[in-house]
C-alpha positions in Angstrom: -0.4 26.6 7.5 2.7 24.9 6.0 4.2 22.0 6.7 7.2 19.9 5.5 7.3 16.4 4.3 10.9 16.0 3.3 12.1 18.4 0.9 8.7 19.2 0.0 6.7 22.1 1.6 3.1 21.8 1.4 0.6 24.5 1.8 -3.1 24.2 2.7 -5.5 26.7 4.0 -3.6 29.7 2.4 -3.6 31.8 -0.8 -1.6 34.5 -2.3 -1.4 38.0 -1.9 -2.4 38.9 -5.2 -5.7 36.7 -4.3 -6.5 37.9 -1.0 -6.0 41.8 -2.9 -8.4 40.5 -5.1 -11.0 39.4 -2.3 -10.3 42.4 -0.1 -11.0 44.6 -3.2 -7.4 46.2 -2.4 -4.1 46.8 -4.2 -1.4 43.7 -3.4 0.8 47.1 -2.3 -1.9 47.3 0.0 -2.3 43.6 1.1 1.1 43.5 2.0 1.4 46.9 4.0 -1.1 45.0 6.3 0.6 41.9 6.6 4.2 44.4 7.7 2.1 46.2 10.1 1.3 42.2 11.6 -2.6 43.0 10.7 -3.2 39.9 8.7 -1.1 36.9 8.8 1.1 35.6 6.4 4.5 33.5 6.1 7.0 34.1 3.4 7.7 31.0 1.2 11.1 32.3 -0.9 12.5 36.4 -0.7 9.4 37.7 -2.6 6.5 35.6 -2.1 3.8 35.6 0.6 1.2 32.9 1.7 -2.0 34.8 3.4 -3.5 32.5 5.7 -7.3 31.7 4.6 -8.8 32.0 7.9 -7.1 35.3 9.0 -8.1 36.6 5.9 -12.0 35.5 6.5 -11.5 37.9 9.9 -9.7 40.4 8.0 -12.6 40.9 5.5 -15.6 41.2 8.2 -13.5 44.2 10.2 -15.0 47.2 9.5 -12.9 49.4 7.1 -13.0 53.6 6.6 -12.6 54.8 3.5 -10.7 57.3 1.7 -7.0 58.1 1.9 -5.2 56.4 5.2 -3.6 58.7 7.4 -0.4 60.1 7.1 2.3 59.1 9.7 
């Protein structure tokens, strides 16, 4: 996913989470509620900003999905 060549991190095979909402056809809100509940993978490059790893989010896409409202906890 990432890996460091000195100072310099470098990312390949992963994309944001406003980019993965956008492929998903979700809300980012929603993107990263899945990656807290460990449902997609991510890593967090900073305090606010997430890497989605491509792959993961290839599987992610083909699950099947119910719609409406998710339940309440």
């Amino acid at each position: 996913m990432i890996s460091k060549k000195g100072n310099v991190q470098q990312a390949s095979n992963v994309t944001t989470v406003e980019e993965a909402a956008r492929v998903l056809g979700l809300t980012s809100n929603r993107v990263r509620k899945f990656i807290r509940e460990d449902r997609l993978k991510a890593q967090q490059i900073g305090c606010h900003i997430w890497l989605v790893d491509v792959d993961d989010l290839k599987r992610f896409s083909k699950l099947p999905r119910r719609n409406g409202r998710p339940p309440k906890k």
